[in-house]
GUDRENBA-119150 format. One record per residue (C-alpha): z, y, x; chain. Coordinates in steps of 0.5 Angstrom, whole numbers, plus 500, padded with zeros to 3 digits. Each point is the difference from the previous one (the first is absolute). Layout:
N
zz|yy|xx|cadena
Z|Y|X|A .
...
This chain:
715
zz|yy|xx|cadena
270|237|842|A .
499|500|508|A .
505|498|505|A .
501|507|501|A .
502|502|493|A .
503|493|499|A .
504|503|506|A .
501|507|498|A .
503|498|494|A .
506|494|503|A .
502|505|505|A .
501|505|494|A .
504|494|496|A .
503|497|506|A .
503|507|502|A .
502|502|492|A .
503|494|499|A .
503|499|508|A .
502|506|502|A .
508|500|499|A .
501|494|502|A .
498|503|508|A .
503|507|499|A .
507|498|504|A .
496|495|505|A .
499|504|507|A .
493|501|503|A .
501|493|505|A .
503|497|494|A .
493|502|496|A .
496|499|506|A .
502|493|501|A .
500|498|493|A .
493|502|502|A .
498|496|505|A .
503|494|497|A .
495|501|493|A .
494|501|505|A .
501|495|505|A .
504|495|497|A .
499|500|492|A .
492|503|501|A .
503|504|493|A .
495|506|504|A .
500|505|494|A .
508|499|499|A .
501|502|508|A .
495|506|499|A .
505|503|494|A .
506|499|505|A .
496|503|506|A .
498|506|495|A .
507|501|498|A .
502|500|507|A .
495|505|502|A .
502|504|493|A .
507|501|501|A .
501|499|508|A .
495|505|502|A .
505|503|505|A .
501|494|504|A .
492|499|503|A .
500|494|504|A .
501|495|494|A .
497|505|495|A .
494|500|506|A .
502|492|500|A .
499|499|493|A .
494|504|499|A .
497|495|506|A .
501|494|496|A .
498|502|494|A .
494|501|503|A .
501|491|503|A .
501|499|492|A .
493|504|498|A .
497|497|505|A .
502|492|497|A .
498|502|494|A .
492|501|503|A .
501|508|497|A .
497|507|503|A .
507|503|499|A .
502|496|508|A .
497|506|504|A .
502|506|496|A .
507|497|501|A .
499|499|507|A .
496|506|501|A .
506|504|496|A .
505|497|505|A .
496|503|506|A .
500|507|496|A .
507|500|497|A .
504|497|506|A .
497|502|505|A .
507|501|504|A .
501|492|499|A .
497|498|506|A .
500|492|499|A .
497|500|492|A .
495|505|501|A .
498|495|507|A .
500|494|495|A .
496|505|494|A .
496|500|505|A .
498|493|502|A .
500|498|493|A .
495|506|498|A .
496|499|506|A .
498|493|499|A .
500|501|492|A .
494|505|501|A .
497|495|505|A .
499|496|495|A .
498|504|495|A .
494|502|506|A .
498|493|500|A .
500|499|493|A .
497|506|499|A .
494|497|505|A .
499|495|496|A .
501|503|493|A .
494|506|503|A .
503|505|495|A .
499|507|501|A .
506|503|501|A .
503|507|500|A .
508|501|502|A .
504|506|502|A .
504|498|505|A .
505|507|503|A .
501|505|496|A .
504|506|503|A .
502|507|504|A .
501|503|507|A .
493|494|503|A .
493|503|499|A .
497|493|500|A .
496|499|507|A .
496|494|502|A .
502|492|498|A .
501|495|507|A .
496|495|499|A .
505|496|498|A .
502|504|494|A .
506|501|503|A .
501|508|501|A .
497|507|500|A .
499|503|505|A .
501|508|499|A .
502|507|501|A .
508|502|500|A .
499|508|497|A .
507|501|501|A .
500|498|507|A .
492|499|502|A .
501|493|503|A .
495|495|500|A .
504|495|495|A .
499|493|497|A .
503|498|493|A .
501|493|498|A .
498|499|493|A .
504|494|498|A .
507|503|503|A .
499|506|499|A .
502|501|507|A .
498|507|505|A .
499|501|508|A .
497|504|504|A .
495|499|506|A .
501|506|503|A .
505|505|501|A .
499|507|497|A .
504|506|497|A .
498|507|497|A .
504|504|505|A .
498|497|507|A .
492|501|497|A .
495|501|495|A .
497|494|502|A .
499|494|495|A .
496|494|500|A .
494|499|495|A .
494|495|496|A .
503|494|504|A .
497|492|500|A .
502|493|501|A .
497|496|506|A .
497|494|496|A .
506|495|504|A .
505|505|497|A .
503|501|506|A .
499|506|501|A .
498|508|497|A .
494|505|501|A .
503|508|499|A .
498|506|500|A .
506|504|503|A .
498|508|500|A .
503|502|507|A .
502|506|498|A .
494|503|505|A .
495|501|494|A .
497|493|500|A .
502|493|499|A .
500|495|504|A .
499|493|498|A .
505|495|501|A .
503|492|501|A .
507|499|498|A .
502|492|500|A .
505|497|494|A .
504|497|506|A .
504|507|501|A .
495|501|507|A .
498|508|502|A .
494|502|496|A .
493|500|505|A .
495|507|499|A .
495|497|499|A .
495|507|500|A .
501|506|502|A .
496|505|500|A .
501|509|498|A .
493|501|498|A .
500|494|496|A .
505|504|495|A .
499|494|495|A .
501|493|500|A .
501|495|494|A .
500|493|501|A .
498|495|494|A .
500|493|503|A .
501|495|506|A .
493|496|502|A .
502|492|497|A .
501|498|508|A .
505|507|501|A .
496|502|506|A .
497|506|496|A .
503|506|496|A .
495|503|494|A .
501|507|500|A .
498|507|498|A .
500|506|505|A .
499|507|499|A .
498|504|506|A .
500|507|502|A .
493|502|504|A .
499|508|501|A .
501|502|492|A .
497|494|498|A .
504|494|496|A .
497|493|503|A .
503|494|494|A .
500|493|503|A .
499|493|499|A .
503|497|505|A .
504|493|504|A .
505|500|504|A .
502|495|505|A .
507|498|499|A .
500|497|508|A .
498|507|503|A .
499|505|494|A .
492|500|502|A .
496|504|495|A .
494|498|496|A .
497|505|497|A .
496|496|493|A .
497|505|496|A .
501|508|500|A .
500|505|494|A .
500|507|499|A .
505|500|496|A .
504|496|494|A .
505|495|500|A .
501|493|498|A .
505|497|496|A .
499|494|503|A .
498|496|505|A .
500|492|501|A .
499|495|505|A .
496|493|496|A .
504|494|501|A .
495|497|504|A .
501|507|505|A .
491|501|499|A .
500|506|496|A .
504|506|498|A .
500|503|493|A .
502|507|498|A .
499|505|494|A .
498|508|502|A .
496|504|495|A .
493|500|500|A .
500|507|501|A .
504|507|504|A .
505|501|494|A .
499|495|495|A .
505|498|496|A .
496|493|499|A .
501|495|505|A .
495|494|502|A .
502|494|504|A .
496|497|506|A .
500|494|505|A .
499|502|508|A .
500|493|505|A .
505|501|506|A .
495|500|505|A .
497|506|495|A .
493|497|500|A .
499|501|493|A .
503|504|494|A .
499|499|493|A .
503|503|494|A .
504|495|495|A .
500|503|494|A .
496|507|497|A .
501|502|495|A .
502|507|496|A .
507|499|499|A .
507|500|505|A .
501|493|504|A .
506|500|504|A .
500|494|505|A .
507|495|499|A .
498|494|505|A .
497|495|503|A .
502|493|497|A .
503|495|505|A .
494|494|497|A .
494|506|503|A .
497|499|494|A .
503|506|496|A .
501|507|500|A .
504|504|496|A .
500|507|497|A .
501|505|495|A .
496|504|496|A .
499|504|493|A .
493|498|499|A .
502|496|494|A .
503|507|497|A .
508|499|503|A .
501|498|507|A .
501|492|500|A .
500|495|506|A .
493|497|502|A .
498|496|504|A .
494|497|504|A .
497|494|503|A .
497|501|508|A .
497|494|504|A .
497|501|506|A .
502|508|500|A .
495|500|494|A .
503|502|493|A .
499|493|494|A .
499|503|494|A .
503|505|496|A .
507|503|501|A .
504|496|494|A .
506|503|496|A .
506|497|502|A .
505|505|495|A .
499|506|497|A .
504|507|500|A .
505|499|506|A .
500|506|501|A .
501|503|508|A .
503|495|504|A .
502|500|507|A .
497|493|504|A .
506|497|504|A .
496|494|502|A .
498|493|498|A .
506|495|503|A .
496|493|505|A .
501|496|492|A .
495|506|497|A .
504|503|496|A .
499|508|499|A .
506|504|501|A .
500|509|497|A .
503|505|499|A .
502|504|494|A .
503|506|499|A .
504|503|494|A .
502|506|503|A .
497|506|495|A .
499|507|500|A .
502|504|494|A .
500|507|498|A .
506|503|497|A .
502|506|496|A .
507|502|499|A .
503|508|498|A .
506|504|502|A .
502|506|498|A .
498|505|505|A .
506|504|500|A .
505|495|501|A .
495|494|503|A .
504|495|494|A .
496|494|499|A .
497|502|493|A .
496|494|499|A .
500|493|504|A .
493|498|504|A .
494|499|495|A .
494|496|503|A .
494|505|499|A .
494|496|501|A .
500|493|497|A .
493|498|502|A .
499|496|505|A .
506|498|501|A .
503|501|507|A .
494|503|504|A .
502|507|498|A .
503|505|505|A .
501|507|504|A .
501|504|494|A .
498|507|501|A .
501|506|494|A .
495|506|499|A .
502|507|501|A .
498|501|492|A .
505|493|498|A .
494|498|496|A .
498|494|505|A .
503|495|503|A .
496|497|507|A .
502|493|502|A .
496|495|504|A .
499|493|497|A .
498|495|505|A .
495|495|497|A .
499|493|504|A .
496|499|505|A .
505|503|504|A .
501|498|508|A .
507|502|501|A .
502|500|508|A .
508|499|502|A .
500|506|506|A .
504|506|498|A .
495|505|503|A .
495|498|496|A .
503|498|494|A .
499|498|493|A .
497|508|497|A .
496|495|497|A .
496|501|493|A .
493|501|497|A .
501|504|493|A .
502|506|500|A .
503|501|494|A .
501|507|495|A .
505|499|495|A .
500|506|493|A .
508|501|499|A .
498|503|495|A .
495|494|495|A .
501|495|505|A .
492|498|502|A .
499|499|507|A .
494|501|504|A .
499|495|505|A .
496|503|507|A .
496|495|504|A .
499|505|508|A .
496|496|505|A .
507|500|503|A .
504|492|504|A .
507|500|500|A .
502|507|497|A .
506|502|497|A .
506|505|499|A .
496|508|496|A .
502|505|500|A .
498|505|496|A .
498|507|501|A .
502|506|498|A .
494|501|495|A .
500|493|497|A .
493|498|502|A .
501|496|506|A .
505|496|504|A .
500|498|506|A .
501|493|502|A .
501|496|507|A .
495|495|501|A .
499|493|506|A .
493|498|501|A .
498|494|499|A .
500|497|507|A .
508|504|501|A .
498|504|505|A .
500|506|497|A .
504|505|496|A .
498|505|496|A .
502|506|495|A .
495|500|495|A .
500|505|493|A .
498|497|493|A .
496|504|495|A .
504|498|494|A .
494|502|496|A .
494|497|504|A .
503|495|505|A .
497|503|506|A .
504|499|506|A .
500|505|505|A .
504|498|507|A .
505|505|502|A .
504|497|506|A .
498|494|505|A .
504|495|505|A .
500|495|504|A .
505|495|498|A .
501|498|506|A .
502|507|503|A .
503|504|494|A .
502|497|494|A .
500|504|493|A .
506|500|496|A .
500|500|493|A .
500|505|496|A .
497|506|501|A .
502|507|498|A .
496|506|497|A .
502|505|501|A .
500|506|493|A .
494|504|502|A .
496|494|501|A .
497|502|508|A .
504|495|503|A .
503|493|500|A .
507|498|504|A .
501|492|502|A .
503|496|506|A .
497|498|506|A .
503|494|504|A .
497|499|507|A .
502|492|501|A .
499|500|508|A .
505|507|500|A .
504|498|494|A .
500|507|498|A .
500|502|493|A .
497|508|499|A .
499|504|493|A .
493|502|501|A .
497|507|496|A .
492|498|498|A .
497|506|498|A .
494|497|495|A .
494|506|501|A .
500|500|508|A .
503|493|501|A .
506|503|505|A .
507|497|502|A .
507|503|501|A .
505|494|502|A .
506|504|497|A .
506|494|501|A .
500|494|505|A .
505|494|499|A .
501|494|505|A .
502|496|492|A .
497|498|494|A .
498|506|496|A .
499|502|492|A .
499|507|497|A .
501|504|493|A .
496|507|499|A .
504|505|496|A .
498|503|493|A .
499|507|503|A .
497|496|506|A .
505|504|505|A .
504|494|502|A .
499|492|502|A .
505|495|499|A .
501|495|505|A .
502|493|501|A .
500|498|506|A .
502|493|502|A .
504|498|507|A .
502|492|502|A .
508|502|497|A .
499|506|495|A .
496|504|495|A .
499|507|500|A .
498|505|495|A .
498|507|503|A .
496|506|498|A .
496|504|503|A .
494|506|499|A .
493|497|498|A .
499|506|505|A .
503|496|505|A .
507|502|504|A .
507|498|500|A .
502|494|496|A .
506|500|497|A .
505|493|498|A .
502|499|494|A .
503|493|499|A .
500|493|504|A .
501|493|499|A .
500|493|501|A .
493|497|502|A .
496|496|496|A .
499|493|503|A .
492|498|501|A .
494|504|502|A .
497|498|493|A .
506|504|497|A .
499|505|505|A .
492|501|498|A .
501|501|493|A .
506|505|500|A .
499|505|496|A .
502|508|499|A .
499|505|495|A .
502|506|496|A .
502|502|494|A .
496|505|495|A .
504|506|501|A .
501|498|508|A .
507|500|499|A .
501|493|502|A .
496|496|505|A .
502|493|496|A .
499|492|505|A .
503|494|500|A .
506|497|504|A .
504|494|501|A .
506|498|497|A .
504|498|506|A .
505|497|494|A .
497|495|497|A .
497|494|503|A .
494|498|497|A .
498|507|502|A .
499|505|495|A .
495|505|501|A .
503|507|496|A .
495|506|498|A .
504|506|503|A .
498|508|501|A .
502|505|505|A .
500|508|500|A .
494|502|503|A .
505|506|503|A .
506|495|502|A .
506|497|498|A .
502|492|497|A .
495|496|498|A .
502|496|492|A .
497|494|497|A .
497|500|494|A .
502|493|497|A .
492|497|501|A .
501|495|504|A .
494|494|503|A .
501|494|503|A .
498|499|509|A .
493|502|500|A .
499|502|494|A .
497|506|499|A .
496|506|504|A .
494|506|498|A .
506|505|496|A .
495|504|496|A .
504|506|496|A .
497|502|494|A .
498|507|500|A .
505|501|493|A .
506|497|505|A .
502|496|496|A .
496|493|501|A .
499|496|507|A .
495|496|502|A .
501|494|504|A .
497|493|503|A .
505|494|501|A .
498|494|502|A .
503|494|496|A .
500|493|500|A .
501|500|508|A .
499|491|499|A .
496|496|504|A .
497|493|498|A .
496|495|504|A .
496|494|497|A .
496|494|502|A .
495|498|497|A .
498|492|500|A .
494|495|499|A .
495|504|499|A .
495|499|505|A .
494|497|497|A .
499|495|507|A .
506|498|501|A .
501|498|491|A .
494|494|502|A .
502|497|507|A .
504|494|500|A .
């Protein structure tokens, strides 16, 4: 038997056969008699059983609970066992109000992982490790250190860094929703760690790249420039006099997208290479500070991306890796000998990488581990180890039924779509109730955090038979599309659509028989932006959707004639606006959302005076804001959304319906956590509603240790 089960079971024994005779002893008693078998005695398994018994039966007084669990964690460490560090991390996660043994938790952690990373260095085995696992932090950027994240706060739009050991939060800089809309973006870490490279949206249409010390100091607009609406910054060069940038410029009516470097001392700019158009997921600097490479697609609007090295004087450019597959760039090793990327060129994306010398590749790319999956690239530590991101909120379809006359919940909430798992949203019933529409998005897929043009995402359209099952996938030459809509003879659906290089929008209908797209509606996203969905109206001549002009911040409901191409703006709003067509097509229902309130109104699909019918409290964060959704019931009796219950503190959110003529709004019993649940689609039987709901809001952050080929042979 090994030391680890041997100790599982004195412990078992020693608590059976010792536990009454502590039962009457006080938890000073108990943790002295602890520290006298541990320290004195050196009987170790003997002090864990009276520090368990003292965690079990005081978990009320915290400091010797916090206490007990520290040197359980001393005794673990004595005894050569893994245990040590769970003990000591649970100390920092369990008590975190214990100031003094979450300090000494963390001295003993930190040395015990050093020594870990020496061991490690020597042993040279390959390691993958979760080390966060939580809610309210999307992963950003790793210092160099491995101490922090860097990221964006939604609750706020701060700039904030997370320190992974303590679990500690701070923010760079001081923000709130209610002074602006303004937020920060895609930041990076200057190679000493002392300071951070942002985005900040200004609220003025463009971004501004910005530097912010860790030492409190004011942050410094590095650049700033209204016709470059777009900037993102990827990585400081190794002596931190450069940024690597993307820009994307306004000329006339043409997009010009940049490669470029920013000089930190002034904010020069240095133009390395110039696209049409495209995007790319990563840029790095090579440790040396000679050569830059990044990943882009081969060609406009291909979904296939190939990787490519360019010297920093922009003398020479070759191409890394080509092949017909997805290669999505992860970074550049600080030895300089080794890139790393993920692929599907072996069937599932998996991690690769790639040796360079002289900015010439060596070799074949090689297989480091299979079937990853979509990760985000947090960045290699100055030791080499790879810190990613990985995700595990899903979005779900589900079914649930109600009576019609009375709104009772019949059935609970059922999953309709099993296959790919997770993927799948934007439900949308056909006028007949034979079909189901959804979006099932399929990786490769580029998801970019700013709200304005956010995540309609997917690339599978997919038509599900309620009436045998099958389901028929389409395949339109389409990007990032999402959210159909039927119309009203069930041969089409309009869908939203974002280019490739995300600077422009569009309405596009899908022949649901053939797949032939037909643009209906265009916008430059960084004058208007579509709000998603659209309506059609019950003739099928004319389609309703929002318009938010970003610069004016003004929301406007726009009637588009689809035979002339003609325009009516029938209602404007300075607030986040949704909208719901009526059965008969005579009304649209309204869901406005202001800083404090929500409010529901109708009004005449005609245009004319609109009439309040409810208002509450407001949902807190734009991304709530973005995805709010309202509908009708099938006989156009209730208009049916969702609301908070300011009654319950994990923030329930209650399915409710209101009469369209007026009066008091009742809940119906359904209810879905924060976050959870948009794209209502009422069956036309008025007895099923479709829904998405996003779940398993966790994020994960692992590293991934001694795998670099070079560094596996230097001594």
């Amino acid at each position: 038997m090994n030391c680890r089960k041997t100790l599982v079971t004195i412990m078992a024994i020693s608590l059976i056969l010792g536990s009454y005779q502590s039962f009457a002893q006080t938890a000073e008693d108990l943790i002295s008699k602890g520290i006298q078998l541990e320290e004195v005695k050196g009987e170790l398994e003997k002090a864990i059983e009276v520090y368990q018994t003292i965690i079990t039966r005081f978990s009320d007084n915290r400091p010797i609970a916090a206490k007990a669990l520290y040197h359980i964690g001393l005794c673990y460490e004595k005894l050569g066992l893994k245990e040590a560090q769970r003990a000591f991390q649970a100390v920092i996660d369990k008590y975190p109000d214990q100031t003094e043994a979450v300090k000494l938790a963390n001295e003993k952690l930190s040395l015990l992982l050093r020594a870990e990373a020496v061991i490690r260095k020597e042993d040279k085995e390959f390691n993958i490790r979760k080390v966060w696992e939580g809610t309210g932090v999307v992963p950003g950027p790793v210092s160099p250190d491995g101490r922090y994240l860097s990221y964006t706060d939604w609750d706020t739009g701060n700039l904030a860094i997370y320190e992974l050991a303590t679990g500690k939060k701070r923010h760079l800089t001081n923000h709130n929703w209610d002074e602006s809309d303004e937020f920060s973006l895609y930041s990076r870490w200057s190679p000493d760690g002392k300071q951070v490279v942002y985005d900040w949206y200004n609220g003025n249409d463009y971004y501004d790249l910005r530097i912010i010390g860790l030492d409190g100091s004011k942050p410094r607009i590095l650049y700033s420039n209204e016709k470059v609406k777009f900037t993102h910054p990827y990585d400081w060069s190794p002596d931190g006099r450069q940024i690597l940038a993307y820009f994307e410029r306004k000329d006339g009516t043409d997009w010009i997208c940049q490669i470029v470097l920013v000089s930190t001392d002034d904010g020069s700019v240095r133009i390395l290479k110039t696209f049409d158009g495209g995007w790319p997921e990563n840029l790095c600097f090579s440790p040396d500070g000679r050569y830059i490479v990044y990943d882009f697609p081969p060609k406009e609007d291909s979904q296939e991306r190939d990787i490519f090295l360019l010297s920093t004087d922009g003398s020479r450019e070759i191409p890394l890796v080509e092949h017909p597959s997805y290669y999505g760039l992860l970074g550049w090793a600080p030895d300089g000998e080794n890139i790393i990327f993920t692929s599907d060129r072996n069937g599932t994306l998996s991690f690769w990488i790639i040796q360079v010398a002289d900015g010439k590749p060596l070799g074949n790319p090689k297989l480091v581990k299979s079937s990853m999956g979509p990760i985000e690239p947090l960045g290699f530590t100055r030791e080499g180890s790879f810190y990613y991101g990985i995700s595990q909120k899903g979005t779900n379809i589900y079914i649930a039924e109600l009576n019609p006359e009375t709104g009772e919940i019949l059935a609970p909430p059922k999953k309709a779509i099993t296959r790919f798992e997770g993927y799948n949203q934007t439900p949308d019933y056909s006028p007949d109730g034979k079909y189901l529409a959804y979006i099932s998005r399929r990786f490769p897929l580029t998801i970019f955090p700013d709200y304005t043009i956010a995540q309609i995402g997917g690339n599978v359209l997919c038509i599900k038979s309620l009436e045998t099952g099958k389901e028929r996938e389409i395949l339109p030459d389409l990007n990032k599309f999402g959210y159909p809509c039927w119309s009203p003879d069930g041969r089409s659906v309009i869908v939203g659509d974002l280019s490739a290089n995300n600077q422009e929008g569009y309405y596009k209908q899908i022949d649901t028989q053939t797949g032939n797209v037909t643009p209906i509606v265009f916008c430059d996203v960084y004058g208007d932006v579509m709000n998603r969905p659209c309506e059609w109206s019950r003739d099928g001549e004319t389609i309703f959707y929002v318009r938010h002009n970003r610069k004016a911040k003004i929301f406007r409901i726009i009637v588009r004639d689809l035979e002339s191409g003609t325009e009516n703006e029938i209602y404007r709003s300075d607030n986040y606006l949704h909208i719901s067509l009526s059965p008969d097509g005579q009304w649209l229902a309204l869901r406005i959302h202001s800083n404090e309130k929500v409010i529901l109104k109708v009004m005449p699909a005609a245009g004319g005076e609109s009439r309040e019918l409810y208002r509450f409290e407001a949902e807190e964060g734009i991304e709530l804001k973005a995805r709010a959704s309202i509908t009708w019931t099938a006989d156009g009796k209730y208009i049916l959304f969702t609301m908070k219950n300011p009654k319950k503190d994990d923030q329930k959110w209650e399915l409710c319906r209101i009469p369209s003529e007026g009066g008091e709004p009742e809940k119906l019993g359904l209810e879905m956590t924060r976050f959870e649940w948009y794209s209502l689609s009422v069956h036309p039987d008025g007895r099923h509603i479709a829904f998405s709901s996003v779940e398993q809001e966790s994020e994960e952050v692992w590293v991934m240790e001694n795998f670099l080929p070079e560094l596996k042979d230097k001594k």
